[in-house]
C-alpha positions in Angstrom: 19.2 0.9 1.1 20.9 3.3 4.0 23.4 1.0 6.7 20.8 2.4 9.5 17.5 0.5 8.1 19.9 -2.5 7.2 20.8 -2.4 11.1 17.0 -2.4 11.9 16.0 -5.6 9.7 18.9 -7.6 12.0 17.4 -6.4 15.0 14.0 -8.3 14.2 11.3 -4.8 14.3 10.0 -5.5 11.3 11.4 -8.9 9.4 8.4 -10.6 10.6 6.1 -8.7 8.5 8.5 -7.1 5.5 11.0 -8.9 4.4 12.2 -6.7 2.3 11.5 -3.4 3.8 12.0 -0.4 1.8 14.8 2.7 3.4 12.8 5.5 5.4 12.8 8.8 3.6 13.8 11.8 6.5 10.9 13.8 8.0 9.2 16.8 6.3 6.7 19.2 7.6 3.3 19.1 5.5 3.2 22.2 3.7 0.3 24.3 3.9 -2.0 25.4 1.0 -1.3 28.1 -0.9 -3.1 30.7 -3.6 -3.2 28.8 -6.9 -2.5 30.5 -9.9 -3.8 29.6 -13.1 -0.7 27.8 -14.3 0.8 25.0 -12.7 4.2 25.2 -11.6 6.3 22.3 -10.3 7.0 24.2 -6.6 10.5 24.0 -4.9 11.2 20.7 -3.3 10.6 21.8 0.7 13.1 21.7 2.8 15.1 19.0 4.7 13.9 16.2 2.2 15.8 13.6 1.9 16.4 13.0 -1.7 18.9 10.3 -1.8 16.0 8.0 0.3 13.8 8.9 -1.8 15.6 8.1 -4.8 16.7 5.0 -3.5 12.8 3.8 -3.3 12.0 5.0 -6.8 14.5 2.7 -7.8 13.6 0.1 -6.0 10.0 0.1 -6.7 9.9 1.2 -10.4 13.4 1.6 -11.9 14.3 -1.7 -11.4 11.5 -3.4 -12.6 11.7 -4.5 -16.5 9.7 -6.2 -19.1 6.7 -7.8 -17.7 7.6 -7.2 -14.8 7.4 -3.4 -15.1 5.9 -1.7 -12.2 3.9 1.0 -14.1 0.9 1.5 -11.3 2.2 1.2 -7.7 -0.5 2.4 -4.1 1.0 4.2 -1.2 -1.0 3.8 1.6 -0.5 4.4 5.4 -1.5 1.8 7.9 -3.0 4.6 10.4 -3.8 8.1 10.2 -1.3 10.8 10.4 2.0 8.5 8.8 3.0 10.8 6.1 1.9 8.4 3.1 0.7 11.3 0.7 4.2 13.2 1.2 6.3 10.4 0.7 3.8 9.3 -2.3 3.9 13.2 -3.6 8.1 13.2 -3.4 8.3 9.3 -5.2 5.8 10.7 -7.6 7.9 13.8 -8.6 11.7 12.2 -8.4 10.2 9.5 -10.5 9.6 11.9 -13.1 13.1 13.6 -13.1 15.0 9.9 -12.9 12.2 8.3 -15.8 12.2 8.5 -19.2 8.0 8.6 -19.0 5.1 10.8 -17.8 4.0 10.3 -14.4 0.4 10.9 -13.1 0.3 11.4 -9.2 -3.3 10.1 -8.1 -5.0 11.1 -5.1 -7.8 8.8 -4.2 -8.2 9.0 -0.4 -11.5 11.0 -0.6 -11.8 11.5 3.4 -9.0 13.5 3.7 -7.3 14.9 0.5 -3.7 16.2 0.7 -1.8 15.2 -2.4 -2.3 18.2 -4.1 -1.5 20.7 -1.4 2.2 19.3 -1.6 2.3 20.9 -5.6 0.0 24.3 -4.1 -2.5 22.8 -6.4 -6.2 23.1 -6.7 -9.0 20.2 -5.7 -11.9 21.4 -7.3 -12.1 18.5 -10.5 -10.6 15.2 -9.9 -10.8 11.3 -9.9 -13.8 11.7 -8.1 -15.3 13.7 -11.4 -14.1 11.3 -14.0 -15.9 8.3 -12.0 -18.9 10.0 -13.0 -18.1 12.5 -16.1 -17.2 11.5 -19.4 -14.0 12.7 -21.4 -10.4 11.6 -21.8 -9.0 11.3 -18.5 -6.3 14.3 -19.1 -9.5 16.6 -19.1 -9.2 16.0 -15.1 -5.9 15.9 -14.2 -3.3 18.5 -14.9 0.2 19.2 -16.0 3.1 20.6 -14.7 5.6 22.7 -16.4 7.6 20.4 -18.8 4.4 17.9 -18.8 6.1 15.2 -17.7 4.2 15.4 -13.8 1.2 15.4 -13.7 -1.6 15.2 -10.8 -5.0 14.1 -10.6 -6.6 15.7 -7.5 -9.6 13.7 -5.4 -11.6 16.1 -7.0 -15.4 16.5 -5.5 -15.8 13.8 -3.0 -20.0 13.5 -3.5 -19.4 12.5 -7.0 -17.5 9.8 -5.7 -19.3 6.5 -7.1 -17.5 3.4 -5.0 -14.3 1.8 -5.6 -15.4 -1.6 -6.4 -17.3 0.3 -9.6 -16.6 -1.1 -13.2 -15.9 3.1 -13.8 -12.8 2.8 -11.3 -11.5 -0.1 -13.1 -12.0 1.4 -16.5 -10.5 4.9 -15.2 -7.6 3.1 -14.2 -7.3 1.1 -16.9 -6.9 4.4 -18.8 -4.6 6.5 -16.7 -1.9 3.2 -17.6 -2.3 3.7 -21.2 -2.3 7.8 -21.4 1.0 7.4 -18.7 4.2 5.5 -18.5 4.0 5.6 -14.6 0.5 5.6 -12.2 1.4 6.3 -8.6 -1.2 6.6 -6.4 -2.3 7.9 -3.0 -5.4 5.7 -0.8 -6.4 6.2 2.8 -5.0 4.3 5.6 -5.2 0.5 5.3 -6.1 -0.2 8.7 -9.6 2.3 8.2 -10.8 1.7 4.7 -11.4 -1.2 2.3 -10.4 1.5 -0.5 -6.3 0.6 -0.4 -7.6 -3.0 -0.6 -9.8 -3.2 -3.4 -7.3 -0.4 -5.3 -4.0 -2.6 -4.8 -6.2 -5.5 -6.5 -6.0 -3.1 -9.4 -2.3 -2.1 -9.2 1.1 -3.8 -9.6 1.6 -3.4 -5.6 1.5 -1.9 -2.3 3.8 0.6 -0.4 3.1 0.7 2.9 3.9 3.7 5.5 4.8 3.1 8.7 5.4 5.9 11.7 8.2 4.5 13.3 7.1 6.2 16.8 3.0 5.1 16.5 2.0 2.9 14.2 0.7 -0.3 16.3 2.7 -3.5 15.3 -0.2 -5.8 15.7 -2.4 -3.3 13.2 0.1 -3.7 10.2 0.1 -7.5 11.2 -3.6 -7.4 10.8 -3.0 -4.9 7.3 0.0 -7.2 6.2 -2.7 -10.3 6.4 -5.7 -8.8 4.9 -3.3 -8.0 1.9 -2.4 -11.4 1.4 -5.5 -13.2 2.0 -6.7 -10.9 -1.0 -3.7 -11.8 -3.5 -2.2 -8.0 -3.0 1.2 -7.7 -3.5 3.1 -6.3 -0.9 6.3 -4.0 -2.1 7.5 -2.9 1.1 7.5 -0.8 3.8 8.6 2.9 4.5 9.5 3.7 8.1 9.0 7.0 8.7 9.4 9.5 11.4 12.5 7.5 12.6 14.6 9.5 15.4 17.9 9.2 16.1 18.8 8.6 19.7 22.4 9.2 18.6 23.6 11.4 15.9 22.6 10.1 12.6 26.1 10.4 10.9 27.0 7.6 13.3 24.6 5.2 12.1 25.7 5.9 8.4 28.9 4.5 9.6 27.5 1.5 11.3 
């Protein structure tokens, strides 16, 4: 955890609602989509990432989790719109498969807005969405990346979407944990859909993102209870967009 978010759990922001608050990853530009080609190749990790953050919550959420305890299938979620929640899920997803010894599948299940796969230049025309409503292994809808270790199952076609309460969800789900070691997945905001709820039922928890400059603290109060009530476990929370009003070498030292 960096010395500037330990600072920022003394000061009170947040220790209200997350105890143990996961370390903000630095800000990245959204990439923009690109010309697929017919093979998938991992693309370069974009610029001005911070890897080390990242890395840090990859351990924290999966690495360090053992036995039956294992955190195999974990939910990123933003409480608003517009906090970053499928980058930062798209980044865990990929440094989890370079620090892991297993596959990981990168899920995209926010079927308003889809951006998971536009992070890998990937395409979004079979998905989750699909599967819900197709039959076949669940590899026949997702796809690899070079060295098959990552690999991503888009939203796919939103009108084949059949509700996430379905028994098809829970089934799908159920079999994305046994063909991977590691299910990360990507739901809309918390505060705007019932989807993040009744998927973190079916997971082993909940990351939150927060946008340190916008996100309303009285909406992930409201998020943070409606979690609870239902039995969801709560991992954390990313802060995001954070600025430094003085340089942020300084606050390294603090």
């Amino acid at each position: 955890m960096s010395r500037y978010f330990e600072v920022l759990q003394r000061t009170g922001i947040y220790a209200d609602l997350f105890p143990a608050t996961l370390a903000p990853p630095a800000v990245v530009k959204e990439p923009g989509p690109r010309v697929v080609s017919e093979e998938l190749r991992l693309p370069s990790p974009p610029e001005g990432w911070d890897r080390e953050e990242i890395t840090k919550l990859v351990q924290q959420v999966f690495l360090a989790s053992t036995g039956e305890r294992a955190r195999r299938a974990v939910l990123f979620c933003g409480v608003e719109d517009g906090e970053g929640s499928s980058r930062i899920c798209a980044q865990a997803g990929r440094i989890l498969a370079e620090q892991g010894t297993g596959t990981v599948c990168l899920v995209e299940a926010d079927w308003r807005d889809p951006s998971l796969h536009l992070h890998f230049w990937a395409e979004n025309r079979r998905g989750l969405a699909n599967a819900l409503t197709e039959a076949g292994p669940i590899r026949e809808f997702a796809r690899p990346f070079a060295g098959g270790k990552l690999w991503i199952l888009p939203a796919g076609n939103a009108l084949a979407h059949s509700g996430m309460s379905s028994e098809a969800m829970r089934a799908r789900l159920a079999e994305l944990r046994a063909e991977f070691d590691y299910v990360v997945l990507h739901a809309p905001p918390a505060a705007h859909s019932a989807d993040a709820l009744v998927l973190g039922k079916l997971t082993d928890g909940v990351v939150l993102v927060i946008a340190a400059n916008s996100t309303r603290r009285e909406t992930t109060r409201q998020v943070k209870n409606s979690f609870d009530a239902a039995q969801v476990r709560l991992l954390g929370a990313v802060l995001d967009e954070r600025t430094f009003p003085i340089p942020e070498a300084l606050y390294r030292k603090l």
